[in-house]
Residue, then its C-alpha position, 0 to 999 in steps of 0.5 A: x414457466x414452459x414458455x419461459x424455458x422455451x424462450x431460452x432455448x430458442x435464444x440458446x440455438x440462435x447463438x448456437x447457429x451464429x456461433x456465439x457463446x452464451x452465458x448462463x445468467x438469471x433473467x435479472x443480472x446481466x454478467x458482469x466481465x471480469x475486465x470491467x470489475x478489474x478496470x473499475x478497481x484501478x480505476x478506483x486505484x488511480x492506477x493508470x500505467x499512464x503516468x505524466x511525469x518522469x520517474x525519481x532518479x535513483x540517486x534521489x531513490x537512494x538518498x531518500x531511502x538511506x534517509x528513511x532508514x537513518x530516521x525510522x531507526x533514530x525515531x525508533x530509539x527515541x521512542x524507546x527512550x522516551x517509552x522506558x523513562x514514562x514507563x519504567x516496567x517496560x525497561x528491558x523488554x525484549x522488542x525494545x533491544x536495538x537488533x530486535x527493532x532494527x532489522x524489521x525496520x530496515x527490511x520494512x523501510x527497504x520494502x517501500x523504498x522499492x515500492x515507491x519507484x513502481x508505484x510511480x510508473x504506474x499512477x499519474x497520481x503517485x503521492x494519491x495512491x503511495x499514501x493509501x498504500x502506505x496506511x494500509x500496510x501500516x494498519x497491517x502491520x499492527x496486526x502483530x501488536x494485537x497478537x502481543x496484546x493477545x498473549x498478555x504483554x504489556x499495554x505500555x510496552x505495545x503502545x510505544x510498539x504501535x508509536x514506532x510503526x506510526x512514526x516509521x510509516x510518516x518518515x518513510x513516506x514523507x522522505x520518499x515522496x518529498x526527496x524521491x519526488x518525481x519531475x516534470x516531464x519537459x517532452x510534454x510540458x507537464x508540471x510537477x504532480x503534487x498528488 
């Protein structure tokens, strides 16, 4: 154990002499640089702020996005509709007014909206990586409509809640990236990404 110790110390005042810093770490673990795990996760990610292709024009962005909004809303009150006439004890509940529903629709779909233009200057692989995004935020988002299971609201009622979260996610996604899409870029001759 002295000599271990002292094998330290001598590797210590070598780096001290050549001026090198040392990093403390056990004898079985080299440290891992936190650039390496950061470029690992946007490696993961696809996310490589390298993109091959030209970015959707805003017009298209703008389209999409009144798109999205007009069809989350008109998916939104159809299954309302659809939820009171299969379950009429859910008629009147309060998250089913058009004002409740609309503005976190609008605001969400927005949200999106703004994301999908930087999720493709920063991806060579936008549609890869917006769809895993646009899950993930989704299954957030259901995280509310626990918390009204929680508090003893009706089944019925949360499960055409979970239904407009769903449909709003597959109308906004599919409007961006199909309407929004992006272009090729004719300066380097790549093709359309269908990721």
């Amino acid at each position: 154990m002295l000599a271990q110790g002292s094998r330290h110390m001598v590797s210590a005042d070598r780096h001290a002499a050549t001026g090198a810093s040392l990093a403390v770490a056990s004898p079985k673990r080299r440290p891992v640089a936190q650039a390496t795990i950061i470029d690992r996760s946007l490696s993961i990610a696809k996310v490589d702020f390298s993109p091959r292709h030209r970015q959707p024009s805003l017009i298209r962005v703008a389209l999409a996005s009144v798109l999205s909004i007009g069809g989350s809303l008109l998916a939104d009150a159809l299954l309302v509709a659809a939820g009171t006439a299969a379950f009429p004890s859910t008629n009147g509940y309060v998250h089913f007014q058009f004002h409740d529903y609309a503005r976190l629709t609008i605001v969400g779909v927005l949200i999106a909206c703004v994301a999908w233009p930087i999720v493709t200057r920063i991806t060579s692989s936008p549609r890869w990586l917006f769809l895993r995004l646009a899950i993930l935020v989704t299954l957030l988002l259901l995280v509310p409509d626990l918390w009204l299971l929680a508090r003893h609201q009706s089944p019925k009622a949360v499960g055409v809640l979970v239904a407009m979260h769903l449909a709003i996610a597959l109308v906004t996604y599919n409007a961006l990236v199909r309407v929004a899409r992006i272009r090729r870029d004719r300066s380097r001759g790549a093709v359309r990404s269908v990721n």
